[in-house]
Residue, then its C-alpha position, 0 to 999 in steps of 0.5 A: x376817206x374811205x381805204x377801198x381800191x377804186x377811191x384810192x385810184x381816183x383821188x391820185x393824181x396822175x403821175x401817182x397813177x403812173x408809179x402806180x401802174x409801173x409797180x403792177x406792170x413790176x408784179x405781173x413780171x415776177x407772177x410770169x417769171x416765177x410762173x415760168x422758171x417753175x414749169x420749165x424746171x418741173x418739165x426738166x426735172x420730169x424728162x431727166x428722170x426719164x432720160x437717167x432711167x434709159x441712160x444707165x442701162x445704156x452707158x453698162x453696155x457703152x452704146x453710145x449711138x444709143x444713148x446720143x438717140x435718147x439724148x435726142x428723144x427727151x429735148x426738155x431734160x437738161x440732164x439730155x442737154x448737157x450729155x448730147x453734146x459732150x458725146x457727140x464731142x467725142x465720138x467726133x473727135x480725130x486724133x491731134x493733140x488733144x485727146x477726146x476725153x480732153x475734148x469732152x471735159x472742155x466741152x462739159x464745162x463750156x455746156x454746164x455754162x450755157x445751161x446755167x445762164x438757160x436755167x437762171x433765164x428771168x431771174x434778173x427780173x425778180x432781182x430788179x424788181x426787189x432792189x428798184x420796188x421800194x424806190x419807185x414806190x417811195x417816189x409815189x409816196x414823195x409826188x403824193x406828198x407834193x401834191x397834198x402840199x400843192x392843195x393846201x397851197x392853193x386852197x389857203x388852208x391847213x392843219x393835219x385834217x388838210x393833209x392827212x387824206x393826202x398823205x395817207x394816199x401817198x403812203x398807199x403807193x411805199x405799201x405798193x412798192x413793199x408788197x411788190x418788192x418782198x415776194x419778188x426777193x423770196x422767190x428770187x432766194x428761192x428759184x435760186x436755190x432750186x437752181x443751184x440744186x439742179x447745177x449741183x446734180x448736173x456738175x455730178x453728172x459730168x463728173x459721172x460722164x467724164x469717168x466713163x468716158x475716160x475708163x471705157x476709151x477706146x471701146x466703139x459705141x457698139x461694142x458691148x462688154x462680151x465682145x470687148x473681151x473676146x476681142x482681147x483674148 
């Protein structure tokens, strides 16, 4: 028996062909996912480092018109994502019972949910995939056996040369199944930690948020340092 991809496709039956398949359409998955996560975690990363540089000068001066404006100008930044919302919070907020700072705080925490769910988006594939990969090719090793054995069944013959090309070819589909599974799991481990990096920096930066927001209470969006002393003198 010759160990090449073409005789190995055509000497399986075709239940084994499909175990075989369902475990490609499985690695396919994990490539478009990863490749994915990547791209839209690099295109975050880039637009919040951006955003965080017409921030800063921003939030010195408390122009908060700006700053939503800036919010709105890099839509790709979760850094943007998780400010916009806690901003227009407050600045929309009426007087009640709760104050806007404590609207905004609330608010910050029900944003830091929804972006975590948004940047974990496809990660449970990767984790089914490396959980259910070993299984479904261990199911393409056992159909492969039973139809080896089938063989030597109906052939009337055996001994270890009858149902060595079988079995080796059974076999084929659990090495399947492993190098479908073991990459999936390292890039689920791996996304995961750059995602809880990103969650980490922006929990940080609510945090950053909120103090402004409660130090500079009661200052209008357009009201600059100057004019806020002046004002009190």
């Amino acid at each position: 028996m010759a160990f090449d991809l073409p005789h190995i496709w055509a000497s399986m039956g075709a239940l084994g062909k499909s175990v075989a398949l369902v475990l490609l359409i499985m690695g396919v998955a994990c490539a478009g996912v990863t490749v994915e996560r990547l791209i839209a975690l690099r295109k975050s990363a880039k637009e919040s480092r951006r955003f965080a540089a017409k921030a800063g000068p921003l939030l010195e001066v408390w122009d908060l018109t700006g700053l939503m404006h800036a919010c709105e100008e890099h839509k790709a930044s979760a850094l943007a994502k998780l400010f916009l919302p806690v901003l227009q919070r407050y600045t929309g907020a009426r007087a009640g019972r709760v104050s806007p700072v404590e609207l905004a705080r609330g608010e910050s925490e029900r944003v830091l949910e929804t972006l975590s769910a948004e940047l974990r988006r496809g990660l449970s594939v990767l984790a089914s995939v490396g959980s259910v990969a070993p299984f479904v090719g261990l199911l393409g090793t056992v159909v492969g056996i039973i139809g080896a054995f089938q063989g030597i069944a109906a052939t009337g013959s055996g001994g270890l040369g009858a149902v060595s090309a079988g079995i080796a070819e059974a076999l084929i589909e659990t090495a399947f199944g492993l190098m479908v599974a073991i990459p999936a799991v390292l890039l689920f481990n791996w996304l995961t930690a750059k995602i809880n990096a990103v969650e980490l920096t922006l929990g940080r930066s609510a945090g950053e948020l909120l103090d402004e927001i409660e130090n500079n209470h009661g200052r209008t969006s357009q009201e600059a340092p100057e004019e806020a002393v002046r004002k009190a003198a």
